[in-house]
N, C-alpha and C positions, 0 to 999 in steps of 0.2 A: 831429360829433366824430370824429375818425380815431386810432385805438389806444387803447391803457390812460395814461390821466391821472396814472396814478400811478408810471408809468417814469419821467416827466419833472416830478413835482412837485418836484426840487431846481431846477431852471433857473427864475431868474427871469424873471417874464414882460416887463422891460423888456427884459430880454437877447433874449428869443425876438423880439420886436417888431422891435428893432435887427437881428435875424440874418435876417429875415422880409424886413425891408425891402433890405436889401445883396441880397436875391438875388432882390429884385424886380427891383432895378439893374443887377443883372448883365445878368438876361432883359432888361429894357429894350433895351437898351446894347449887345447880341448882338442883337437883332431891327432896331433902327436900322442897322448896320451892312451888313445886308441888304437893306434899303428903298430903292427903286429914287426913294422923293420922301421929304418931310417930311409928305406925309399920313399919317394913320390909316390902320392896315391890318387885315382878321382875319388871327386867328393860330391856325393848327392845331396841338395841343398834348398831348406825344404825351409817355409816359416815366412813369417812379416820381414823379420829381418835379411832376408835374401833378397830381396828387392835393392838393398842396400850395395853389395856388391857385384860392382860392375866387369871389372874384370876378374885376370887370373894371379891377383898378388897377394897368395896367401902359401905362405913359408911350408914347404913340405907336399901341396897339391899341384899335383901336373895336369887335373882335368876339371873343372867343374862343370855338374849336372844339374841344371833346374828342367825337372820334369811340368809340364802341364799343369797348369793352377798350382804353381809350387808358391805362391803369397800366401796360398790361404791354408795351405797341410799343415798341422803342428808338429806334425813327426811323419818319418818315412810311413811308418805304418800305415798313418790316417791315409798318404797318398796312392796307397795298395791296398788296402785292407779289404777283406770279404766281408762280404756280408750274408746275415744267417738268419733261418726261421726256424721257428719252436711250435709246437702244438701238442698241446694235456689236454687229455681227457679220459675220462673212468667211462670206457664200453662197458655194457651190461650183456654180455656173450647169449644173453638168451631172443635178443631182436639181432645182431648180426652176429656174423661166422667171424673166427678170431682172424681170417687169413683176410675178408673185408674190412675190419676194424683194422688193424696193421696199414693195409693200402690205403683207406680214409687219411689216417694218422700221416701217413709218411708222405701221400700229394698235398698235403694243407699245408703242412711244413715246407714243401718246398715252394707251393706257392706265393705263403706268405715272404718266403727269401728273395721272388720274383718279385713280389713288391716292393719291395723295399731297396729293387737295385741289382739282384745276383743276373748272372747270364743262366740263361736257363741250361745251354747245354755243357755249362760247369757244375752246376750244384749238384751237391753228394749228400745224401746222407751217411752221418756221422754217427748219431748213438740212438739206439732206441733200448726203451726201458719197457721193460713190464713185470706185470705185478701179477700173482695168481691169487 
């Protein structure tokens, strides 16, 4: 049972039934749309509204996936997504060596990644810029 029973004992339960199944249809009908065949496909299932569905009765999925806190992700992405650190700054190459300025630059960055959540023995640096 998901909330208090008694917010929504005015709503008839054919109505909820009726309202339940339209937005089974909808997901249907949005997931088809996507479907590279007319097979069965899983489906990762991410959002508020996935709390909602309880089983496997959505026309064209043979699997569904709620990953770990999948209530609160708004998109697969949110549920995977990296995270990143940045760090600018104008060295003035006459107090450090351009090859210290570069290391300063590229451990702050990924420090800041560490804070923010990255695993340390995945962060990469990505781009660095510099200016002459």
């Amino acid at each position: 049972m998901i909330g208090d029973p008694s917010k929504v004992k005015h709503i008839e339960e054919e109505f909820a039934k009726r309202a339940y199944g339209k937005m089974i249809a909808i997901i249907a009908s949005g997931i088809d749309k996507m479907k590279l065949s007319a097979k069965s496909v899983s489906v990762v299932l991410v959002g508020g509204g996935g709390i909602l569905i309880t089983g496997n009765d959505i026309e064209g999925v043979s699997n569904i996936i709620k990953p770990n806190n999948y209530p609160v992700a708004n998109a697969m992405g949110a549920s995977i997504a990296q995270v990143s650190g940045m760090f600018e700054k104008v060295f003035v190459l006459k107090s450090i060596t351009r090859d210290n300025a570069i290391k300063t630059a590229k451990d702050t960055a990924v420090n800041e990644a560490i804070v923010v959540g990255a695993n340390p023995s995945t962060v990469e640096i990505v781009d660095i810029e510099m200016y002459h």
